[in-house]
Biopython code that builds the backbone (N, CA, C, O; Angstrom):
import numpy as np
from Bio.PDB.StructureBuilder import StructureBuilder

atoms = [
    (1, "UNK", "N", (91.125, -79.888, 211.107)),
    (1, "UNK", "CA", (90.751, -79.856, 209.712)),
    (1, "UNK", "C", (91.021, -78.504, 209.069)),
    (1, "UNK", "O", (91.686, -78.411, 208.037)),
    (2, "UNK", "N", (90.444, -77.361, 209.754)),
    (2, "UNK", "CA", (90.498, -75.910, 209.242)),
    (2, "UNK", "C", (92.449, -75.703, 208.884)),
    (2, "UNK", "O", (92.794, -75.005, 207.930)),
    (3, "UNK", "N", (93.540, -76.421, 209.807)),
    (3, "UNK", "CA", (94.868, -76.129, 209.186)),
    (3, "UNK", "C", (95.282, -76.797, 208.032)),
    (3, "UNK", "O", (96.227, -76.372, 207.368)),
    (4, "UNK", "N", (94.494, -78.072, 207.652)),
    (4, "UNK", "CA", (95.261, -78.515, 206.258)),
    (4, "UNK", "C", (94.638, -77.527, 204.854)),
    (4, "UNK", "O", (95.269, -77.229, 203.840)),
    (5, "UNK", "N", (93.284, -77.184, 205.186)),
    (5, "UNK", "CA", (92.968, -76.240, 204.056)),
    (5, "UNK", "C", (93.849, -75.085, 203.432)),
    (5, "UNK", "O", (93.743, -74.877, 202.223)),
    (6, "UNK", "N", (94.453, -74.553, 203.965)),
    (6, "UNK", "CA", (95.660, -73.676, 203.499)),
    (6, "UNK", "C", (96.725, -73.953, 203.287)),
    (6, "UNK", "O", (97.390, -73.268, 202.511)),
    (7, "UNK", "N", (97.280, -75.136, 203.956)),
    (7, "UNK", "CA", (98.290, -75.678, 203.414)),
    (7, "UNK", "C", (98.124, -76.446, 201.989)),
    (7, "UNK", "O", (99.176, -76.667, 201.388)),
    (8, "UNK", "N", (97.324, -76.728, 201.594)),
    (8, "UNK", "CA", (96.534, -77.534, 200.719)),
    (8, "UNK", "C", (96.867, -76.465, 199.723)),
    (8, "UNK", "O", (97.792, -76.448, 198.911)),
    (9, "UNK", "N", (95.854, -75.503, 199.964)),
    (9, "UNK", "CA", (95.771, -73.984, 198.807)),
    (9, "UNK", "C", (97.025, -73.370, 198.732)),
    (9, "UNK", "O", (97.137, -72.629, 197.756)),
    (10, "UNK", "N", (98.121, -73.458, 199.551)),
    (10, "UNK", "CA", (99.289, -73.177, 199.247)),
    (10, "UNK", "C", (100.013, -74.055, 198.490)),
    (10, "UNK", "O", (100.609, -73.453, 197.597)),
    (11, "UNK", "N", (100.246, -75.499, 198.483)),
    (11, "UNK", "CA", (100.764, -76.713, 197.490)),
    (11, "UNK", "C", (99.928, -76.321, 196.667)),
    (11, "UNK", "O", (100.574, -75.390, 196.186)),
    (12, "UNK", "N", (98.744, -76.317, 196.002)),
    (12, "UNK", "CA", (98.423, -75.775, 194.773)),
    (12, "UNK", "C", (98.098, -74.963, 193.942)),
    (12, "UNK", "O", (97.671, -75.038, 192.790)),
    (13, "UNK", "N", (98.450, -73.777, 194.958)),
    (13, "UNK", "CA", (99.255, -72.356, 194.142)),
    (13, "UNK", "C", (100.873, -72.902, 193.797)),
    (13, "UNK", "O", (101.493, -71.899, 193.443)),
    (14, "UNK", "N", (101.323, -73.503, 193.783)),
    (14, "UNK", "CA", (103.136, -73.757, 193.977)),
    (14, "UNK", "C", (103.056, -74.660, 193.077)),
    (14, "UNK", "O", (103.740, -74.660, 192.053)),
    (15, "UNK", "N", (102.002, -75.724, 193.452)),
    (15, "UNK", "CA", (102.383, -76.143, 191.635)),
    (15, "UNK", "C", (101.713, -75.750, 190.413)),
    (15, "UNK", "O", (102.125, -76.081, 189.301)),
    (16, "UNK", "N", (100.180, -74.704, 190.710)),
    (16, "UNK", "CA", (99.985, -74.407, 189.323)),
    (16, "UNK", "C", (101.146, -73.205, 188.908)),
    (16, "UNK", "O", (101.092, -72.778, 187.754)),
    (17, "UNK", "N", (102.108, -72.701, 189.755)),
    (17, "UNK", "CA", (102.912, -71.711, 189.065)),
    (17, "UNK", "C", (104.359, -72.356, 188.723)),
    (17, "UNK", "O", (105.204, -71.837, 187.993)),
    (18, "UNK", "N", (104.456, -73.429, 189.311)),
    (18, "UNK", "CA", (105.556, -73.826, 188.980)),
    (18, "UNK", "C", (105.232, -74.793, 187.910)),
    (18, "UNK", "O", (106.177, -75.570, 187.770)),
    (19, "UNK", "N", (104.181, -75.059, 187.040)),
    (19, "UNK", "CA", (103.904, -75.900, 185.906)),
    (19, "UNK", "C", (103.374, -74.560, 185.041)),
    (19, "UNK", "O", (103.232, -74.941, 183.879)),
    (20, "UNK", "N", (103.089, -73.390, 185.138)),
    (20, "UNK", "CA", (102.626, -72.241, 184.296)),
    (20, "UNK", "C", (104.289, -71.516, 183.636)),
    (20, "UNK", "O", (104.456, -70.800, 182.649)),
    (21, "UNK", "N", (105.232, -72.003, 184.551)),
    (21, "UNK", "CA", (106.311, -71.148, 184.173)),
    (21, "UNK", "C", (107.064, -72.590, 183.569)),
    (21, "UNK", "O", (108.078, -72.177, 183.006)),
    (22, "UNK", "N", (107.030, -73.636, 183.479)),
    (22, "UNK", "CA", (107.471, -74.819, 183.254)),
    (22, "UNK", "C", (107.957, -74.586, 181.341)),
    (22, "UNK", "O", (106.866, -74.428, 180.794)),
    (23, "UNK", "N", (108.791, -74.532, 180.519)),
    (23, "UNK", "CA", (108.824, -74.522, 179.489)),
    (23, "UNK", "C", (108.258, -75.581, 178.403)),
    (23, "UNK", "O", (108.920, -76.611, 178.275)),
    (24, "UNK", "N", (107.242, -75.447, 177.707)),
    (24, "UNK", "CA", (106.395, -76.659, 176.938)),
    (24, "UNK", "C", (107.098, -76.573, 175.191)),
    (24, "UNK", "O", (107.037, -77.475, 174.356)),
    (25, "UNK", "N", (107.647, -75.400, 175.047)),
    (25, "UNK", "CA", (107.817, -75.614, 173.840)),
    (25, "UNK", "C", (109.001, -76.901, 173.659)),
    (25, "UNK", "O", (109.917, -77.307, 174.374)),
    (26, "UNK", "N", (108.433, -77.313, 172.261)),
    (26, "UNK", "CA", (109.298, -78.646, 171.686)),
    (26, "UNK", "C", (110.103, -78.673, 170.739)),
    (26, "UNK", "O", (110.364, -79.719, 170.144)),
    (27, "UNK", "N", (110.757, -77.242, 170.373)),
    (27, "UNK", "CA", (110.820, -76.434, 169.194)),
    (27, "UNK", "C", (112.587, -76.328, 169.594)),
    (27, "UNK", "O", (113.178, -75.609, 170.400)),
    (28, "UNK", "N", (113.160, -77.557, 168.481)),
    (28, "UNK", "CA", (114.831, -77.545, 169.068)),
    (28, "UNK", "C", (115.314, -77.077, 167.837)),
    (28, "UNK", "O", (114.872, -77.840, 166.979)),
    (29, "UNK", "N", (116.353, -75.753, 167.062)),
    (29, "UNK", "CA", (116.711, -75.309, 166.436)),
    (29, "UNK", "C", (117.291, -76.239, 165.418)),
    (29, "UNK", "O", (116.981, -76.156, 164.230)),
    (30, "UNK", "N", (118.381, -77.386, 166.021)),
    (30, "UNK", "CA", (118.817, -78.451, 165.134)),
    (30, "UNK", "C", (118.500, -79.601, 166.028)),
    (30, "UNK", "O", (117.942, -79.621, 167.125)),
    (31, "UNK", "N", (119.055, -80.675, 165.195)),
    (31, "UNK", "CA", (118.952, -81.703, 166.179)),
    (31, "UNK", "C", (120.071, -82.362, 166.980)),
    (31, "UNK", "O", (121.122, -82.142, 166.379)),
    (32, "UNK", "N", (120.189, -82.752, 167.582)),
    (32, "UNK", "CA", (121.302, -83.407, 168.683)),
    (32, "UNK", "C", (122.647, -83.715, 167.932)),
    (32, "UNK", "O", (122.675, -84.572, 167.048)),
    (33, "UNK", "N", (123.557, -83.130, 168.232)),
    (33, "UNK", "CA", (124.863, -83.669, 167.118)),
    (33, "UNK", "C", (125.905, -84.533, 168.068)),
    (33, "UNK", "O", (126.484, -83.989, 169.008)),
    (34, "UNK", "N", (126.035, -85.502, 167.839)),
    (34, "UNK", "CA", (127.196, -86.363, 168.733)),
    (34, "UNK", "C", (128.841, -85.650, 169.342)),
    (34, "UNK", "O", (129.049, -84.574, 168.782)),
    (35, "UNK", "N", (129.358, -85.832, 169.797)),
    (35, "UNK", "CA", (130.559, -85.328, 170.086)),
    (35, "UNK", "C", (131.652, -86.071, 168.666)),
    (35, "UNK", "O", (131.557, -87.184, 168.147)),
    (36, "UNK", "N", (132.743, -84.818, 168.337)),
    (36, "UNK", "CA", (133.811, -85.205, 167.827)),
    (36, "UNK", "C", (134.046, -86.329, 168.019)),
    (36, "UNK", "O", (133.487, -87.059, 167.200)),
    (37, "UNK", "N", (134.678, -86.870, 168.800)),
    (37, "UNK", "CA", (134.844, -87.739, 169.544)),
    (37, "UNK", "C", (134.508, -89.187, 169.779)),
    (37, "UNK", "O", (135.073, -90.021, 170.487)),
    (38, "UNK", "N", (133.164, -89.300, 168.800)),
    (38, "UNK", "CA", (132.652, -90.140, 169.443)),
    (38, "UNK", "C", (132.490, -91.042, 167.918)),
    (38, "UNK", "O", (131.999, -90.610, 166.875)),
    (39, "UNK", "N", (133.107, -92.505, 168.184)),
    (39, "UNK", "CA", (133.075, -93.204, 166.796)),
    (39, "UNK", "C", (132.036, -94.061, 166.655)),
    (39, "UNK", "O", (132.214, -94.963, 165.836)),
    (40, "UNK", "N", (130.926, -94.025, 167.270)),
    (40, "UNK", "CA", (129.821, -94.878, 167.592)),
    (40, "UNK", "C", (129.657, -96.649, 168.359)),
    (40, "UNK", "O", (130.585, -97.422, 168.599)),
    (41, "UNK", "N", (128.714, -96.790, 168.508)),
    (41, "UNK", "CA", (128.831, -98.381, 169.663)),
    (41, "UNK", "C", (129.482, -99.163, 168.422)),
    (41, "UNK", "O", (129.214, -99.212, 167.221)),
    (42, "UNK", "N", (130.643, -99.868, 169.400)),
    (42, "UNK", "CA", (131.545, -100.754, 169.108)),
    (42, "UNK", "C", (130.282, -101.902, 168.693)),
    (42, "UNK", "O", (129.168, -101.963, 169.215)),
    (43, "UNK", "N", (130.814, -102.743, 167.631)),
    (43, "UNK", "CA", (129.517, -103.646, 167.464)),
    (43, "UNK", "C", (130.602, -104.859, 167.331)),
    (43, "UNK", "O", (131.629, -104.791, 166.656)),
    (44, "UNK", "N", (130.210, -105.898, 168.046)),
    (44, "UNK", "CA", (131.036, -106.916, 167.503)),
    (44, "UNK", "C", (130.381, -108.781, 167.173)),
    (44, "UNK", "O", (129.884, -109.567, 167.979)),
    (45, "UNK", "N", (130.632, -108.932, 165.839)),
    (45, "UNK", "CA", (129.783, -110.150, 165.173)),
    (45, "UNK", "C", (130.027, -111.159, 165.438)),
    (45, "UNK", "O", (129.174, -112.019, 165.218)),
    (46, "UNK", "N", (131.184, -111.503, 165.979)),
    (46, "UNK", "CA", (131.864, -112.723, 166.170)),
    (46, "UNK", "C", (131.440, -113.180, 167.224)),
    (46, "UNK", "O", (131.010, -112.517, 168.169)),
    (47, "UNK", "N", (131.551, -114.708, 167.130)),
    (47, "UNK", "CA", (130.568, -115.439, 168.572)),
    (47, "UNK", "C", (131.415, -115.424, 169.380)),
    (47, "UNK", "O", (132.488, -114.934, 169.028)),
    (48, "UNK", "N", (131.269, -116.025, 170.985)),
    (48, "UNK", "CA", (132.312, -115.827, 171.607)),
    (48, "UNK", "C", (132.791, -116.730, 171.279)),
    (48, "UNK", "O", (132.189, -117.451, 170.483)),
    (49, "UNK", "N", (134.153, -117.108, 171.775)),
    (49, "UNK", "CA", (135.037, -118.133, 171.944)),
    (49, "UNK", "C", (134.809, -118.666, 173.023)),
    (49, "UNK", "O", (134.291, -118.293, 174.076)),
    (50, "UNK", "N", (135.405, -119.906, 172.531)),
    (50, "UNK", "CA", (134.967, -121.326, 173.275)),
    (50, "UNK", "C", (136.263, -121.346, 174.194)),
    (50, "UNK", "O", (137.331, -120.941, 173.736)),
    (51, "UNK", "N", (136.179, -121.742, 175.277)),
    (51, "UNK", "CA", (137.994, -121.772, 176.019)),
    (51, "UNK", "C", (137.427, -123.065, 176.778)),
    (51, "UNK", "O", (136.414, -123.267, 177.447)),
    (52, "UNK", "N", (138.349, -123.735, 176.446)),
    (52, "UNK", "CA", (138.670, -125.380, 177.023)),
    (52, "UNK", "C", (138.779, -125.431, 178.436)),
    (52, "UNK", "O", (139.390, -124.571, 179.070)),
    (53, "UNK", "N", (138.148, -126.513, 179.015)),
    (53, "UNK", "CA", (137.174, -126.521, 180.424)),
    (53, "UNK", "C", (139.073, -126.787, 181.360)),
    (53, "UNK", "O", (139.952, -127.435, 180.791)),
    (54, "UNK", "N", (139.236, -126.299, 182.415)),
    (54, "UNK", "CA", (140.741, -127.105, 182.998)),
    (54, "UNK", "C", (140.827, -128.301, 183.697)),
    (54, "UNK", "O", (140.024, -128.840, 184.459)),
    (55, "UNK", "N", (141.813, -128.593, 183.355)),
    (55, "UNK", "CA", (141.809, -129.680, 183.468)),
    (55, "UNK", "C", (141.844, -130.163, 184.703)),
    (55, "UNK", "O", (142.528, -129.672, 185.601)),
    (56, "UNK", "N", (141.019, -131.276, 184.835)),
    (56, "UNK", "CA", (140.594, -131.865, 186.461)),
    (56, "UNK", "C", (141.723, -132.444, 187.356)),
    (56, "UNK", "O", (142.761, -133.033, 187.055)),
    (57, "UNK", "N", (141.295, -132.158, 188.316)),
    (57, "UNK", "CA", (142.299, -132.456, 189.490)),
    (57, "UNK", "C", (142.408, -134.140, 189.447)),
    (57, "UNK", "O", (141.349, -134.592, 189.012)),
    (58, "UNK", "N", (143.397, -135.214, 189.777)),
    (58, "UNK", "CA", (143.244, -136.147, 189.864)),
    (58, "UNK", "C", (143.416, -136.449, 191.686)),
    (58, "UNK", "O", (143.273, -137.585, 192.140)),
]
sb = StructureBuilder()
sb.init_structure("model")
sb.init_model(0)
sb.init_chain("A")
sb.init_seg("    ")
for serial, (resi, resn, name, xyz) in enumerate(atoms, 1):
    if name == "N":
        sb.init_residue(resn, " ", resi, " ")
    sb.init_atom(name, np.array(xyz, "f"), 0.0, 1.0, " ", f" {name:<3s}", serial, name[0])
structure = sb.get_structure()
């Protein structure tokens, strides 16, 4: 029992410093700009097409 106690107090020194140094601010200068590049999701309205069943083996 007496060896998990320090291992214990060591995992939570490690994560209160690794969540103390963790960056919280939410504070983004602009907002997200898309690439050149990029012409947005293809959207397409049309239903599908129907394609004719083949024709059965006799």
């Amino acid at each position: 029992m007496p060896r998990y106690v320090p291992s214990l107090a060591v995992t939570a020194l490690a994560a209160l410093t690794l969540s103390a140094c963790a960056d919280s601010s939410d504070h983004r200068k602009h907002p997200p700009q898309d690439p050149p590049d990029y012409h947005g999701v293809p959207t397409d309205t049309r239903p599908p097409s129907m394609q004719t069943a083949p024709p059965q083996p006799k």
